[in-house]
C-alpha positions in Angstrom: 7.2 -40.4 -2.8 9.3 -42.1 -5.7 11.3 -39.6 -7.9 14.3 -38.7 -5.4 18.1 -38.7 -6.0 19.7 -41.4 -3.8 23.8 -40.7 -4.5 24.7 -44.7 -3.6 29.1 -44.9 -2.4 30.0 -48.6 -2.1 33.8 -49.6 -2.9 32.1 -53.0 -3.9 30.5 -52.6 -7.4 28.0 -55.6 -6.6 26.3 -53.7 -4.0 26.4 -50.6 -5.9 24.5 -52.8 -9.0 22.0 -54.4 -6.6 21.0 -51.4 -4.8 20.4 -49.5 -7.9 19.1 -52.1 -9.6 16.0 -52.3 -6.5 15.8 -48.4 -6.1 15.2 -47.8 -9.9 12.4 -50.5 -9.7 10.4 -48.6 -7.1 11.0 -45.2 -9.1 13.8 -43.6 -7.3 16.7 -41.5 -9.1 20.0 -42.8 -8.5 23.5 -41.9 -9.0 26.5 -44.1 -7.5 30.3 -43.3 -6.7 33.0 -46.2 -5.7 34.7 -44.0 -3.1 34.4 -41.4 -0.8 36.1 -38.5 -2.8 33.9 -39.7 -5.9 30.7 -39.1 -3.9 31.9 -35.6 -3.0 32.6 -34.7 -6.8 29.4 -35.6 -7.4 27.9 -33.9 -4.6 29.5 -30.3 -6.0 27.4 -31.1 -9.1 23.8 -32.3 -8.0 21.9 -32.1 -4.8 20.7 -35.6 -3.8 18.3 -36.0 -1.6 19.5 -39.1 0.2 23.3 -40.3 0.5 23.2 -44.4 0.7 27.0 -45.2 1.9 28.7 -47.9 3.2 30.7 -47.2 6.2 34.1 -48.9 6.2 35.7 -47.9 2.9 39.2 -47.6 1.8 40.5 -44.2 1.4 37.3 -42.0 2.9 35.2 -43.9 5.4 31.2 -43.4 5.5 31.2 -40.8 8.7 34.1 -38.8 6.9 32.2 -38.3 4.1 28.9 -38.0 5.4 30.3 -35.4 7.6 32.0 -33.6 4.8 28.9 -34.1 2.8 27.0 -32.2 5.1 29.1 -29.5 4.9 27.8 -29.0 0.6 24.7 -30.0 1.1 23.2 -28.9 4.9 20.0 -31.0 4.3 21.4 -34.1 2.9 20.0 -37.6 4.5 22.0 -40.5 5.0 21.4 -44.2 5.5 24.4 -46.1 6.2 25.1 -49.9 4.5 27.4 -52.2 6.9 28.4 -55.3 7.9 30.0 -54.7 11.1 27.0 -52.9 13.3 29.1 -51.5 16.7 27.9 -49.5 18.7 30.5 -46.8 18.3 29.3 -46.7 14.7 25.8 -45.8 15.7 26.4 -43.8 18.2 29.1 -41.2 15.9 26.1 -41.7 12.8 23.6 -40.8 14.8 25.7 -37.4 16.2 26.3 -36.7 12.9 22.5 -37.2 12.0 22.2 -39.9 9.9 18.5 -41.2 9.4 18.8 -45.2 9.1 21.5 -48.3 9.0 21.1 -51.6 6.8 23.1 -55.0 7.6 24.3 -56.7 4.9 23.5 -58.2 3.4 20.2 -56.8 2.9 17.0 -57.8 0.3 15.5 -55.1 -1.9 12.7 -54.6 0.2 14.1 -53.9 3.2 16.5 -51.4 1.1 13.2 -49.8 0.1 11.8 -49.8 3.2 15.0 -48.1 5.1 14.9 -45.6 2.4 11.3 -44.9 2.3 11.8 -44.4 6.2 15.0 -42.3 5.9 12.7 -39.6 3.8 9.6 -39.5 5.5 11.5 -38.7 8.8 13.8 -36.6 6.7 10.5 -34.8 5.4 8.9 -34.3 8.9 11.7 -33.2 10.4 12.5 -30.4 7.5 8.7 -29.1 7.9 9.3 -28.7 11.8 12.6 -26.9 10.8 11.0 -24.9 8.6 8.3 -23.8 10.5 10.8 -23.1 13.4 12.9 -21.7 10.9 10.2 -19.5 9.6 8.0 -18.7 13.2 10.7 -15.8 13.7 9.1 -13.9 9.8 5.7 -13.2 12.5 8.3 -10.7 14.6 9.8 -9.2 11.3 6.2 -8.7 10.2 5.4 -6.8 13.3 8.1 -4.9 12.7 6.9 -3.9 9.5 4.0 -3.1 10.0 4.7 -0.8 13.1 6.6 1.4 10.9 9.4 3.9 12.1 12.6 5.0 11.1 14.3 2.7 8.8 17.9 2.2 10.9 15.6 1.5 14.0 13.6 -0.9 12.0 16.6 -2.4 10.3 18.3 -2.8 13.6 15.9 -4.9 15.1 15.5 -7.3 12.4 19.6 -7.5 12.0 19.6 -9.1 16.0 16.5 -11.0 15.4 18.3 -12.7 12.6 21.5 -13.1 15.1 19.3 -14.6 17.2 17.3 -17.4 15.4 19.9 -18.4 13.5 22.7 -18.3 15.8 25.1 -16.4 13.4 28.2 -14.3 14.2 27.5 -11.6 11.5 25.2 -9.7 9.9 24.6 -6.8 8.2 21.7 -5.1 6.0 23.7 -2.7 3.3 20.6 -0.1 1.8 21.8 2.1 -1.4 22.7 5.6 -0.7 20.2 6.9 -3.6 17.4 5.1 -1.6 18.1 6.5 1.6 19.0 9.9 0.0 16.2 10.4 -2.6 17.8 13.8 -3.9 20.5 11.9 -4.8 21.4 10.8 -8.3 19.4 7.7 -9.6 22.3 5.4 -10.0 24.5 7.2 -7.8 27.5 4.6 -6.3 27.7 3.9 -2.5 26.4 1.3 -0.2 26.0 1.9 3.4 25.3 0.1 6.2 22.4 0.8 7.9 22.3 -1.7 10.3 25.2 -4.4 11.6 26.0 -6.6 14.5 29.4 -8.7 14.9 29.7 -11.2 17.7 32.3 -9.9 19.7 34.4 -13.5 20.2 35.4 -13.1 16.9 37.5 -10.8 14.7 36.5 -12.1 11.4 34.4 -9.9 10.5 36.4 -6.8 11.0 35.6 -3.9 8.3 39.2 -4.2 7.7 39.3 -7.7 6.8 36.3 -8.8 5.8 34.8 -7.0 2.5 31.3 -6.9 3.2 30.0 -4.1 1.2 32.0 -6.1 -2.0 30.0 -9.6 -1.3 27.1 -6.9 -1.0 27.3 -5.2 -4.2 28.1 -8.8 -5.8 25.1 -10.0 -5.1 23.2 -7.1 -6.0 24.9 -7.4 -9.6 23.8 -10.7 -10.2 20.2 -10.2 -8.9 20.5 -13.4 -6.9 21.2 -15.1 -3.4 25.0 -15.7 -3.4 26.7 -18.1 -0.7 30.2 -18.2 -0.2 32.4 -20.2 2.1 36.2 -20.7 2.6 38.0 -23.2 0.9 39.1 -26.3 2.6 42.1 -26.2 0.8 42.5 -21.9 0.7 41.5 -19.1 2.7 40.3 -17.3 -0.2 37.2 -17.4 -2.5 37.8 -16.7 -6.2 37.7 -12.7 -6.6 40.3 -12.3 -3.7 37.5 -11.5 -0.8 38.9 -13.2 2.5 35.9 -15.4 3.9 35.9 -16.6 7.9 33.7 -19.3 7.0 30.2 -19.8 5.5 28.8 -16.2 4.0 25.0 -15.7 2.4 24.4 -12.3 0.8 20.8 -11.7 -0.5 19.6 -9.1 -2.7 16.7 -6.5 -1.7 14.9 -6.0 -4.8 12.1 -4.5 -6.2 10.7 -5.8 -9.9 13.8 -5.0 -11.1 16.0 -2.9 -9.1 18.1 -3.2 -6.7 18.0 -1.4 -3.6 20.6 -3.1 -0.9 21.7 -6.9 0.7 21.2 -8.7 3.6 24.6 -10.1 4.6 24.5 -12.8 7.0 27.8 -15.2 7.9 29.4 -18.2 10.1 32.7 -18.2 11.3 33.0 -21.9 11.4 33.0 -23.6 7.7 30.8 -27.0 8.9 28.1 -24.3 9.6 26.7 -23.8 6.6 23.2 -22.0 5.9 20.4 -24.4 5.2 17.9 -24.5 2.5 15.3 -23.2 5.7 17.4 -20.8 7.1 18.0 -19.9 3.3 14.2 -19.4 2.5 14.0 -17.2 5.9 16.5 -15.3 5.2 15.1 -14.0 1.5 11.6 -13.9 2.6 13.2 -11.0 5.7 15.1 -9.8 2.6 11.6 -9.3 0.5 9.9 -8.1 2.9 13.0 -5.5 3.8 13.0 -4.6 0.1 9.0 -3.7 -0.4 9.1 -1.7 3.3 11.9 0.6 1.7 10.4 0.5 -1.5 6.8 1.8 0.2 8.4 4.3 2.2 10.4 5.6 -1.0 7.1 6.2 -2.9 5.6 7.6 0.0 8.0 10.0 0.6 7.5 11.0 -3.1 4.2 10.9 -2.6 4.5 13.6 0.0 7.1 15.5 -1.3 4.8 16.2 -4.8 1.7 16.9 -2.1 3.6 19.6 -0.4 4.7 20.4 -4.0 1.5 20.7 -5.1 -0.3 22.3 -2.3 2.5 24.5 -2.0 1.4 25.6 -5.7 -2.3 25.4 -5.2 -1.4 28.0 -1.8 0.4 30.4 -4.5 -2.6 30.3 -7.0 -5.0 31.1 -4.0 -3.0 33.4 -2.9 -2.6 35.2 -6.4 -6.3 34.9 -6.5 -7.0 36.5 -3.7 -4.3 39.6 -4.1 -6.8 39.9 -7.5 -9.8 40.2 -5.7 -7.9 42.2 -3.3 -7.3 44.7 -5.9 -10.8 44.6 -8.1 -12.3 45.0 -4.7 -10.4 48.1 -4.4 -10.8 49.5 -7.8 -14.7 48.9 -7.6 -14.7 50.8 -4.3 -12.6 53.5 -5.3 -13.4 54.1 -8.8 -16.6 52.5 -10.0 -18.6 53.1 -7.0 -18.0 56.3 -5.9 -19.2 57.2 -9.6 -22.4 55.3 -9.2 -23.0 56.7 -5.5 -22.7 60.5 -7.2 -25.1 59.6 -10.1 -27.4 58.8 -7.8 -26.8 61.8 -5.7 -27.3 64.3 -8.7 -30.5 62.6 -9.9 -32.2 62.8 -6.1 -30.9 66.7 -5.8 -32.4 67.3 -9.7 -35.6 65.1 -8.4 -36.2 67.5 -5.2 -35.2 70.6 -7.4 -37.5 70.7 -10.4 -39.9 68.7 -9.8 -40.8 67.5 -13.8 -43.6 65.6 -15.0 -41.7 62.9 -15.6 -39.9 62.6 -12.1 -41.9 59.1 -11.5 -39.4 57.5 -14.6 -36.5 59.4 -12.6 -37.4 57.9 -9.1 -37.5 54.2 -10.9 -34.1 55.0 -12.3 -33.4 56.4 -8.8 -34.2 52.9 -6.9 -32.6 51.1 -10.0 -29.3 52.3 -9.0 -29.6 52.2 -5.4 -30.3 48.5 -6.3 -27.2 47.8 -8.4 -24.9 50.1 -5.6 -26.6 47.4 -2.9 -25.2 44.5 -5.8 -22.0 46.4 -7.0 -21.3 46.6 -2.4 -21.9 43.0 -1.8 -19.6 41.9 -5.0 -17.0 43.7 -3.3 -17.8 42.1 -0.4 -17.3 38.7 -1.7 -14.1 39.5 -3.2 -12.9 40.8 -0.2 -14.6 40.9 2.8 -14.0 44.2 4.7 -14.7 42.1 8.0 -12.1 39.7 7.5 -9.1 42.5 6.8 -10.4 44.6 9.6 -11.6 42.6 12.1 -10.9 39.0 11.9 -12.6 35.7 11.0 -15.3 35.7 13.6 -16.3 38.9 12.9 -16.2 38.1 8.8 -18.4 35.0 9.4 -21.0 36.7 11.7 -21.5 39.4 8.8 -21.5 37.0 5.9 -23.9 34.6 7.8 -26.3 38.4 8.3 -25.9 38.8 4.8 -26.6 35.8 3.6 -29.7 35.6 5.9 -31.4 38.7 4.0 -30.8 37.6 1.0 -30.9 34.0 0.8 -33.1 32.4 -2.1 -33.2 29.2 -0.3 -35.1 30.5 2.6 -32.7 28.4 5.2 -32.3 29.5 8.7 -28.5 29.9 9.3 -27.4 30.4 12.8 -24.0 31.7 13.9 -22.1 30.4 18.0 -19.1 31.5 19.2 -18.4 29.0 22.2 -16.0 30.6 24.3 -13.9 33.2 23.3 -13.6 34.9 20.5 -11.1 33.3 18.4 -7.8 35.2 18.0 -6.7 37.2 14.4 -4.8 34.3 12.4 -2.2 35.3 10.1 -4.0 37.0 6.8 -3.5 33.6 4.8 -5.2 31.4 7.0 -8.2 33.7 7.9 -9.0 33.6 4.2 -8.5 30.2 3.3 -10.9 29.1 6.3 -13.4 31.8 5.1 -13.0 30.6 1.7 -14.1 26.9 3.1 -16.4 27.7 5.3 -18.2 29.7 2.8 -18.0 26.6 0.2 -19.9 24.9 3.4 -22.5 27.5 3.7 -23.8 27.8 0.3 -23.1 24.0 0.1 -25.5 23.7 3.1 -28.2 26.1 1.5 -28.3 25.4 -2.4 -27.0 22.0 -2.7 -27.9 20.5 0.5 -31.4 22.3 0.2 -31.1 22.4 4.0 -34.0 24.5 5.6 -31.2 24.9 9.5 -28.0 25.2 9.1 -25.9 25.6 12.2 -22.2 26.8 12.5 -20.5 26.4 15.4 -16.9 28.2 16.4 -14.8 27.3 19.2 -11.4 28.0 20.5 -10.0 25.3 23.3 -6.7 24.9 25.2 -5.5 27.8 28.3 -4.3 31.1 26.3 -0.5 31.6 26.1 -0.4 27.9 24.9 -1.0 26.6 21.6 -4.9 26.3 20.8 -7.4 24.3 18.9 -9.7 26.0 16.8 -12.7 23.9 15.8 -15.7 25.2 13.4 -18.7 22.4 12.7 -21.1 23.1 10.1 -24.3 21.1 10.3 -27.4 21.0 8.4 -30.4 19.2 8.3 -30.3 18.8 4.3 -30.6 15.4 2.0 -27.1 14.3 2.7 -25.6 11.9 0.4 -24.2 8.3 0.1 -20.4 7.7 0.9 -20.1 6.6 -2.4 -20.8 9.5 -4.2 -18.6 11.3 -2.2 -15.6 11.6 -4.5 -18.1 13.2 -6.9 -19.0 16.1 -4.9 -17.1 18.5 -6.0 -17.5 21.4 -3.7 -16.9 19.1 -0.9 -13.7 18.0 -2.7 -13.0 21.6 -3.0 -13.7 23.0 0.6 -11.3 20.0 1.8 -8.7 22.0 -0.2 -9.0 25.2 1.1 -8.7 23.9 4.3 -6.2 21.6 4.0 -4.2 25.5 2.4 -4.8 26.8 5.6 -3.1 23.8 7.2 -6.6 23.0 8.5 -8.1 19.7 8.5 -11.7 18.8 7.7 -13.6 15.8 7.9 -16.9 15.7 5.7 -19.6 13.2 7.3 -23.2 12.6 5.8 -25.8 10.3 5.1 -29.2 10.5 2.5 -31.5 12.3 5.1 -29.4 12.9 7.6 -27.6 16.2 6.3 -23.9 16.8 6.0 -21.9 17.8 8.9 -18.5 19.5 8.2 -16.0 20.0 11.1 -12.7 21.6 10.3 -9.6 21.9 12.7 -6.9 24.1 13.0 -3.8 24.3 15.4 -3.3 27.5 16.4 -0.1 28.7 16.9 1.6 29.7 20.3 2.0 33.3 20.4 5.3 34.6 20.2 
């Protein structure tokens, strides 16, 4: 593939011509230096992707620079020019990992040719780098995906990162208003969630080596930053004192910063190459969108219990209502209705008038809406359920439903077991409240002709129980799709889920509906 940067170092301008002069015919990119320390000025600038060099040169030979070279640009190839081909010379070019050699003098094919080799093997053996480079992203993603606490997680991706790439530091710095969401959005503080220094070195030392600066620097500038000492100082610009070769990556999210992945060398020759580069930010992306997923599900949750928390105070406001009507009705309206009809039987049995068959009909009339102005009370607050308990409640509302139930369905009522024990007064009416919702779901909108509910208490006593109720009917059912439009179902899920309940709604067209709700009871005491 033409289109590459071959960087060409020859002290003899003749060679330098020629061998431009062929690699520009076949298409390659070329750039040429007459000494060593020119090449390496020019090397600070671009990135070639080849260096072409003769070896015996006058102030900086071809191995020194290559070696040097190496150190800028990890993934730099090299084909060495020379006229004097000793074995020594091979054997040091091929340590230092140079792809090819030409004798001079050479033709422009066989340039080409050495070149065209140098890549392709270059090529090949960066793709089986990479992919060894990038095998270890399979463990970080099981990582991920198995969840956890986040310094456990973060832990185990900080030594797997020590491991593949052989590094003597690293660190993974998370914002303080991340891990604290009730802090301040913008608050200052990085900490260090996670951190592993080899322990032949000191380099790294809190007190020498300003991690959480290189950290926040990166996170600043929104980009990878690498750092390494000076050859000629033992300090990067900024002040910072660096053991060697330093990569700090950013964990971001669209825009916003949320921590760094600081990973570092203690020798200088060791820098971080354009694979173990690309690992690295693809850990720190994959970092960044785990924190970022477990920030929005935390407030997520936190608006849930909010909300149900809310949704448990209307409820309960609602009920202390009907609490109170239910009272007033009983103490005040019907007592008044009870002795109206009292006085008109006594009057009826006393005198005897003409017209005493209009007074028996007004007679029955009121006995009918004492019989409606009872059951109201009843559904506002069940008398059962205060007195006696869930079970009990249920076993009356299912009688009363029975006698006067416009669907004509046949509901029957099981205890398996024991009797299940009073709740606290809360959860015995939001599980009433639900299981009613699935009752007269079951009868009017099922148009169920059996409906069966089941009640069961299981786990020894003196432990903590499970209390299950299933409510099954033999009604038209209805398509999973249309679930999230039933909104009775979506409602009974809710006054369960108030009573710290679960409830799982199953159904299919012509198979019925079958409800089953689940509640932990409590140990007592």
């Amino acid at each position: 593939m033409a289109g590459e940067l071959i960087l060409i170092v020859d002290d003899e301008e003749l060679i330098r011509r020629q061998a431009e002069a062929a690699l520009k015919r076949t298409g390659y990119k070329t750039a040429t230096a007459g000494t060593g320390y020119e090449a390496l000025a020019i090397l600070e600038r671009t990135s070639p992707d080849l260096l072409l060099s003769d070896i015996r040169m006058p102030d900086l030979d071809g191995l020194q620079l290559f070696g040097r070279a190496r150190i800028l640009r990890p993934d730099l190839l090299g084909v060495f020019m020379t006229a004097h081909g000793s074995i020594d010379n091979v054997v040091k070019s091929m340590q230092l990992g140079v792809s090819g050699f030409l004798l001079k003098p050479f033709t422009g094919s066989e340039l080409e040719r050495a070149i065209q080799d140098a890549l392709e093997r270059g090529r090949s053996g960066q793709e089986t780098a990479r992919v060894r480079l990038l095998a270890p992203l399979f463990e970080a993603h099981r990582f991920f995906a198995s969840g956890g606490d986040v310094q456990a997680l973060c832990q185990s991706l900080v030594e797997l990162i020590i491991r593949e790439t052989r590094s003597d530091y690293c660190a993974l710095f998370v914002s303080e208003n991340v891990l604290n969401p009730a802090s301040p959005e913008g608050s200052a503080g990085l900490r260090a969630v996670a951190s592993y220094t080899s322990p032949d070195t000191q380099a790294f030392a809190p007190r020498i080596f300003p991690a959480s600066r290189l950290a926040a620097r990166s996170m600043e500038q929104a980009r990878t930053v690498t750092l390494r000492r000076s050859t000629n100082a033992e300090q990067v610009q900024g002040g910072e004192n660096l053991p060697g070769a330093v990569i700090s990556i950013p964990l971001t999210s669209g825009k916003r910063a949320l921590g760094a992945l600081l990973v570092g060398r203690t020798v200088v020759e060791r820098q971080f190459s354009a694979g173990e580069r690309e690992m690295l930010e693809i850990v720190a992306a994959q970092t960044a969108t785990h924190l970022e997923n477990q920030r929005l599900q935390a407030n997520l949750a936190e608006r849930d219990e909010r909300l149900r928390l809310f949704a448990g105070r209307f409820v309960s406001s609602q009920e202390e209502e009907k609490r109170h009507l239910a009272e007033e009705i009983q103490s005040e309206l019907l007592p008044e209705l009870t002795a109206s009809r009292q006085k008109i039987q006594a009057y009826i049995q006393k005198v005897r008038p003409a017209s005493a068959q209009d007074l028996l009909q007004t007679e029955e009339r009121l006995q009918g809406l004492i019989n409606s102005v009872k059951k109201m009370t009843g559904e506002l607050r069940p008398v059962y359920l205060d007195e006696y308990g869930l079970s009990a409640a249920l076993r009356q509302y299912v009688r009363d439903l029975q006698e006067d139930n416009k669907s004509k369905c046949t509901i029957s009522y099981t205890v398996e077991g024991e009797e299940p024990p009073r709740l606290e007064s809360a959860v015995e009416i939001a599980l009433f409240r639900a299981i009613q919702d699935a009752l007269v779901n079951a009868c009017r909108q099922d148009q169920a002709a059996t409906v069966n509910l089941v009640v069961r208490v299981s786990g020894p006593r003196n432990k903590p129980q499970q209390l299950a109720i299933e409510i099954t009917d033999n009604g038209k059912g209805f398509e999973p799709q249309q679930y999230a439009s039933q909104l009775g179902l979506l409602t009974m899920q809710e006054r369960a889920r108030l009573a710290g309940a679960t409830c799982e709604i199953t159904g299919a067209p012509g198979q019925g509906t079958r409800v089953t709700m689940t509640y932990q009871i409590p140990q007592p005491g």
